[in-house]
N, C-alpha and C positions, 0 to 999 in steps of 0.2 A: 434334498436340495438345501444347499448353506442359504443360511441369514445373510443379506448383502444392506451392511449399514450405511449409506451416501447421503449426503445434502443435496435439498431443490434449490431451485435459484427464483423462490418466490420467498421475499422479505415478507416476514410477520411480528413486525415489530423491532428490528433489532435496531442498536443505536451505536453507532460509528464512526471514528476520528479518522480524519485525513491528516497526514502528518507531512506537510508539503517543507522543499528547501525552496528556498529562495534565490539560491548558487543556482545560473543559467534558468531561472526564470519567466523565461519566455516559454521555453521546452515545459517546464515541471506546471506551468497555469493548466496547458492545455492537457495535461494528465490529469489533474484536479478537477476539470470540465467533466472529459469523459468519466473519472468516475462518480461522479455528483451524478451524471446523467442517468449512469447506469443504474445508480442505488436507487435513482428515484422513479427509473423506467421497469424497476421488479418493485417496486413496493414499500420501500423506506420513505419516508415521513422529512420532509426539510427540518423539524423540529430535534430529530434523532441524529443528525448529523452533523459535528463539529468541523470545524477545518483551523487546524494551527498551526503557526508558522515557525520554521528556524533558520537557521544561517545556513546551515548545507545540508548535504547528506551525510555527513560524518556526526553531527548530531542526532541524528534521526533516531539512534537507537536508547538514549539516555530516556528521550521525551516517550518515547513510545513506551518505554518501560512506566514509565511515571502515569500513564494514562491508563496501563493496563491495569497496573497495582491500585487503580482510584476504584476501581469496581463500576465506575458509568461506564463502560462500551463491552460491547458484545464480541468487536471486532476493533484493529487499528489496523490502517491502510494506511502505510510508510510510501511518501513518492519524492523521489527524485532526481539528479541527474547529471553521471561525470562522464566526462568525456577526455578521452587519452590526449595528453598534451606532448610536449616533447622532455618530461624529466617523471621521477618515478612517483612522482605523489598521486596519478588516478589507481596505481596498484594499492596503496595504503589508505586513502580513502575510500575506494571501493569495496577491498575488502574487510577493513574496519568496520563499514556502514552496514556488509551482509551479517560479520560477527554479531554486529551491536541489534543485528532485529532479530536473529536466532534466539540471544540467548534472552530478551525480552518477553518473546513469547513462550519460550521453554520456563524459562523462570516464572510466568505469572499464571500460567493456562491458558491465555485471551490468543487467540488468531490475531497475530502483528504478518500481517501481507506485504511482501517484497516486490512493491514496483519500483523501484531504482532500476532506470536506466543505466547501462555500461559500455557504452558504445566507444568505438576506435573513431566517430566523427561525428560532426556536427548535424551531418548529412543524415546518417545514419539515428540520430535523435530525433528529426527530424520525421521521417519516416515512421519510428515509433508512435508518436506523439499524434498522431492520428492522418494521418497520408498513407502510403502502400502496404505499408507493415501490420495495420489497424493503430489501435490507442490502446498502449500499455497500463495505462489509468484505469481504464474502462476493465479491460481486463484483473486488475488487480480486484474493482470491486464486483467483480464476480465469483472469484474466488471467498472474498471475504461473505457474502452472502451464503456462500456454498460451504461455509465453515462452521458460519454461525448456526445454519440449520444442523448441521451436522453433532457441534457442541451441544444440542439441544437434546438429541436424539439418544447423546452418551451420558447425559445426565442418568 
């Protein structure tokens, strides 16, 4: 039988930055909610959890790298949120902001988690942000928990 190496989703200590935009807002609080919720409904500590803020999601990736490269988090959990407009800037922002967390977390080692929303409406964020769809936040820090044990495991 193979070795099958996976992360639990029970928190034992890890400590975690939420790296929220402040572009649309309203949407990106309530992903911030649910993942605060979550980290702290598996077992992360108020004390181990950062939340900082920038101007959008096209920043998201500078900060996270800067957070990652500091050695305090276990994890960074990137939330944001674009919504297709009528000209080309949610394809350069959007995809700028996935570049900018790939190569943050590739580049440091640290679990940088992609909850940026990318929705074609408003509606559609909405939804995510915790109505039908569930809450993209919440899920992102689940992943991020389910990483950190994991980083542990491959020490």
């Amino acid at each position: 039988m193979p070795r099958v190496l996976e992360g639990k989703l029970v928190d034992k200590g890890g400590r975690y930055a939420l790296v929220a935009a402040r572009f649309n807002e309203f949407i990106v609080e309530k992903l911030v909610a649910g993942a605060v919720d979550t980290l702290l409904r598996h077992g992360a500590e108020d004390a181990n959890i950062d939340i900082v803020r920038v101007p959008g999601a096209f920043e998201l990736g500078v900060v996270c790298k800067r957070l990652a490269d500091s050695g305090d988090y276990d994890a960074i959990i990137a939330l944001g949120c674009v919504i297709r407009g009528g000209t080309a800037h949610f394809d350069y922002v959007a995809g700028e902001a996935a570049k900018g967390l790939a190569a943050a977390g590739m580049a440091s080692g640290v679990p940088v988690i992609f909850g940026v929303l990318t929705t074609e409406s408003i509606e559609q964020a909405i939804e995510r942000a915790g109505t039908k769809m569930g809450n993209k936040g919440a899920e992102a820090a689940l992943s991020a928990i389910e990483m950190v044990d994991l980083m542990r495991k491959l020490e």
